[in-house]
C-alpha positions in Angstrom: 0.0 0.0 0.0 1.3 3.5 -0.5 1.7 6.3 1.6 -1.3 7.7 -0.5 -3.5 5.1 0.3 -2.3 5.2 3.9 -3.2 8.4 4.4 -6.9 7.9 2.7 -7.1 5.1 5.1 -7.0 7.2 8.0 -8.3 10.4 6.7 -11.6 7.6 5.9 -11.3 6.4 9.7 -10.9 9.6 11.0 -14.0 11.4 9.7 -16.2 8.0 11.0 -15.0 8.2 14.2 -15.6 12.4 14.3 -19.1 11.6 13.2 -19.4 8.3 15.3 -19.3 10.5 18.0 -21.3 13.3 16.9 -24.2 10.6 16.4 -23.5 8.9 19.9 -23.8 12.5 21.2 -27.3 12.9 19.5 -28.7 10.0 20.1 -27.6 10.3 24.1 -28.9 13.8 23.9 -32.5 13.0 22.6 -32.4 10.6 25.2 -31.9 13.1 28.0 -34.1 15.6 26.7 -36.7 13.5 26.0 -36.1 11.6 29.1 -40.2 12.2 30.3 -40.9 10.5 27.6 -39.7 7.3 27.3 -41.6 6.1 23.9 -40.8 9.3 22.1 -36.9 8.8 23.3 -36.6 5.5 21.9 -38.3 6.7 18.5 -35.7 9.4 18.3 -32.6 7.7 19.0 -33.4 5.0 16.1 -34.1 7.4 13.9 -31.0 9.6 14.3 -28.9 6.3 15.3 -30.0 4.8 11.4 -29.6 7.9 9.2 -26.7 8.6 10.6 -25.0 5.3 11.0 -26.5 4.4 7.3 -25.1 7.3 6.2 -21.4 6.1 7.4 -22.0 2.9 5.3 -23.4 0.8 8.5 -25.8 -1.7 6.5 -28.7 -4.4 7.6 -27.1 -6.5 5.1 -23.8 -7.8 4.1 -23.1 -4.8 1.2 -21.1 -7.3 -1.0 -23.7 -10.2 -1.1 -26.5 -10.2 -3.5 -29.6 -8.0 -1.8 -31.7 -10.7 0.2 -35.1 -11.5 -0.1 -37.9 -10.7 2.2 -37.2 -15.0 3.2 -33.7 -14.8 3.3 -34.0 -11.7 6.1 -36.8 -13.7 7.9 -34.9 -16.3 8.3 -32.0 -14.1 9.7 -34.6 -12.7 11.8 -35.8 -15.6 13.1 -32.1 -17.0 14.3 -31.4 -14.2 15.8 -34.4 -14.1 18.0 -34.4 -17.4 18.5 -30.9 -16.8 20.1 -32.0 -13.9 22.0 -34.5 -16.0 23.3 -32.2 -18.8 24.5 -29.9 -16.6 26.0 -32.8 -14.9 27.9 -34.6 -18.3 29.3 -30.8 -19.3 30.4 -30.1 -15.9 32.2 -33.6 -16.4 34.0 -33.9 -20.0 34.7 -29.9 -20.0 36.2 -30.7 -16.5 38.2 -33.9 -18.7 39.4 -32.0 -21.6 40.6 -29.1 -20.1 42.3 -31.4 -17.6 44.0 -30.6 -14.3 42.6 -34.5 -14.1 41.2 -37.9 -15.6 42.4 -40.4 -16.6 39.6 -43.9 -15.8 39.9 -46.9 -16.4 37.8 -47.9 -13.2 36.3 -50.5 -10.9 34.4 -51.1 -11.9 30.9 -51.7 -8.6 29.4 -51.7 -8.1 25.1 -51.3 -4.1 25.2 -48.2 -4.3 27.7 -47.0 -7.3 25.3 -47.3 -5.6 22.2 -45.5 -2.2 24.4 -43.0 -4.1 25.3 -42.2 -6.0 21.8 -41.9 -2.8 20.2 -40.0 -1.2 22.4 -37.2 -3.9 22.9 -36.9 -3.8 18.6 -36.4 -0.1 18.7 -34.2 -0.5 21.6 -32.1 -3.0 20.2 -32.0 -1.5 16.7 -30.6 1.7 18.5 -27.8 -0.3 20.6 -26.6 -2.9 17.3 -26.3 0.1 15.1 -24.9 2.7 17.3 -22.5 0.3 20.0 -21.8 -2.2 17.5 -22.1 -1.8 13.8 -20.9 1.4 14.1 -17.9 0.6 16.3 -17.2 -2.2 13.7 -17.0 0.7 11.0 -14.7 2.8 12.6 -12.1 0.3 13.4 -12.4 -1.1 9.8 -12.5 -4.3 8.3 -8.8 -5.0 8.4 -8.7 -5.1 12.0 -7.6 -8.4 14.2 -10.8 -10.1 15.3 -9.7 -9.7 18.8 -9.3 -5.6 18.5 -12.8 -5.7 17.2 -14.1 -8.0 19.8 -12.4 -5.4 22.5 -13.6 -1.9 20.8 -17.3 -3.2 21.0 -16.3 -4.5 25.0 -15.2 -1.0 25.5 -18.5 0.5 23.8 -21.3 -1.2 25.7 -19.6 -0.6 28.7 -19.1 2.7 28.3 -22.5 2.8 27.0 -24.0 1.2 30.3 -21.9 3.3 32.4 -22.8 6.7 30.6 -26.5 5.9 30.2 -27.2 3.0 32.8 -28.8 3.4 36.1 -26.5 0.9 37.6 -22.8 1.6 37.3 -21.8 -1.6 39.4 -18.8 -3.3 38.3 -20.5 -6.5 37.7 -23.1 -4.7 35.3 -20.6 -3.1 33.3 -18.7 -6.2 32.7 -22.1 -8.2 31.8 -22.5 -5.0 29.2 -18.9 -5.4 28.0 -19.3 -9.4 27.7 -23.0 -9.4 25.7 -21.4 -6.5 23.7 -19.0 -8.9 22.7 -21.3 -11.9 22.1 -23.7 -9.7 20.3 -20.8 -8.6 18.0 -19.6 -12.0 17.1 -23.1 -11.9 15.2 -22.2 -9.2 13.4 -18.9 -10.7 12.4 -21.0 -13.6 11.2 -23.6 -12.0 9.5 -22.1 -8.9 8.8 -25.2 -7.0 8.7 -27.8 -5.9 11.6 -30.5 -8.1 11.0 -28.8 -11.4 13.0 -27.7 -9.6 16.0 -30.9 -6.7 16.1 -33.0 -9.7 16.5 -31.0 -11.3 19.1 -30.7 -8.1 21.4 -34.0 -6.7 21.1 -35.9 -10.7 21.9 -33.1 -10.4 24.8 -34.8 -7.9 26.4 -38.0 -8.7 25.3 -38.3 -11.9 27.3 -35.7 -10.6 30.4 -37.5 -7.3 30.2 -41.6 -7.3 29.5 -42.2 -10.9 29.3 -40.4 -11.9 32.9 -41.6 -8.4 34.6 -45.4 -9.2 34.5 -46.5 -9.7 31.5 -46.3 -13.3 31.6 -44.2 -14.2 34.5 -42.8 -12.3 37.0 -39.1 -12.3 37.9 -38.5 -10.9 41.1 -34.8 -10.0 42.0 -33.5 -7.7 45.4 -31.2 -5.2 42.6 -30.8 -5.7 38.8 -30.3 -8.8 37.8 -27.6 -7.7 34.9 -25.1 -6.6 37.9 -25.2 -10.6 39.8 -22.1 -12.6 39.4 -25.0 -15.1 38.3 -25.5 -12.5 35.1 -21.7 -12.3 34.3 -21.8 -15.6 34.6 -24.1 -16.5 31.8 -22.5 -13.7 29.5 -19.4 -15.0 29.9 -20.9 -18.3 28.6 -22.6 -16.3 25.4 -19.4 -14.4 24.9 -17.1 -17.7 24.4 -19.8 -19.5 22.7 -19.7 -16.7 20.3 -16.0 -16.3 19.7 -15.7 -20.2 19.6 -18.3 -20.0 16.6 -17.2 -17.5 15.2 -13.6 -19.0 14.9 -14.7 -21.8 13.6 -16.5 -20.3 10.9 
């Protein structure tokens, strides 16, 4: 490569990580100023989070594949929240046994169902294109897996520990270790229809579904900062690499 092309290289980096952050600002700053309202928030964020991470060549589909078909992404769709899913009955059902959580039967409810659903894919569309698929664009594709894998650790963390209510050690190394599983997806996929699925039926079930609209999860803090949650994402995390190196 010449010094030419080395310096496009890292004229190209350097303006997506100036406006990676100008759109991480945004999108945090809707958030605050529309903190009252917590439907309106989430309906910001996506919005400026997509534009603007679209607009820095973040895609919902690999960009060098053929475009897929309305089947091809529903099947994407349905892996990935059949993931989310798995991962969310295994965080539950282990915070259940060792005691971190009490399960009781809850109030079946279609509006706070329906809420919820749409609230978790909004949600995770925000978080997949803003903490992941853009962190993934700034470091650039000829990056070590391992340096990608560690930029998107250091993103949800910071994220959580920015934004969270809970700034607990253990929650922002649960953040740092799903950020990590969840970008193994991307590196699979490479696109955000894989991994949105999996985070936003993730908090779908952990969130709505387990909080009284079906069952209801009782726990004495949040159950993302118990060694029983790191636990578990340290579980997703390797199972992600390990796939992930093997494909």
């Amino acid at each position: 490569m010449t010094r030419l092309d080395q310096r496009a290289l890292l004229r190209e980096r350097a303006r997506v990580v100036a406006w990676g952050v100008a759109i991480a600002s945004a999108v945090a700053g809707a958030g605050a100023y529309l903190a009252q309202n917590h439907t309106g928030a989430v309906i910001a964020q996506v919005v400026i989070a997509e534009f603007g991470t679209g607009r820095l060549g973040v895609t919902w589909s690999d960009a060098l594949a053929p475009i897929p078909t309305g089947a091809m992404i529903a099947r994407r769709v349905a892996r990935g929240a059949s993931l989310g899913a798995a991962a969310a009955v295994v965080l539950l059902g282990v915070a259940v046994i060792t005691r971190v959580a009490e399960l009781h039967a809850g109030t079946i409810g279609i509006a706070p169902i329906i809420v919820g659903l749409l609230m978790s894919a909004g949600i995770g569309a925000r978080d997949e294109l803003l903490l992941r698929g853009l962190v993934l664009r700034a470091i650039g594709p000829k990056a070590f897996t391992a340096e990608r894998l560690i930029a998107c650790a250091l993103a949800g963390a910071a994220w959580r520990f920015g934004t969270g209510t809970s700034v607990a050690w253990t929650s922002l190394v649960f953040a740092a270790l799903t950020s990590v599983a969840l970008a193994t997806l991307w590196l699979r996929d490479r696109g955000a229809w894989l991994p949105v699925a999996a985070n936003a039926t993730f908090m779908f079930v952990t969130g709505p579904l387990a909080h009284g609209a079906l069952l209801d999860v009782r726990t004495g803090g949040d159950l993302d900062a118990s060694y029983a949650a790191v636990a578990c994402a340290a579980v997703f995390a390797g199972s992600g690499i390990a796939s992930t190196m093997r494909s």
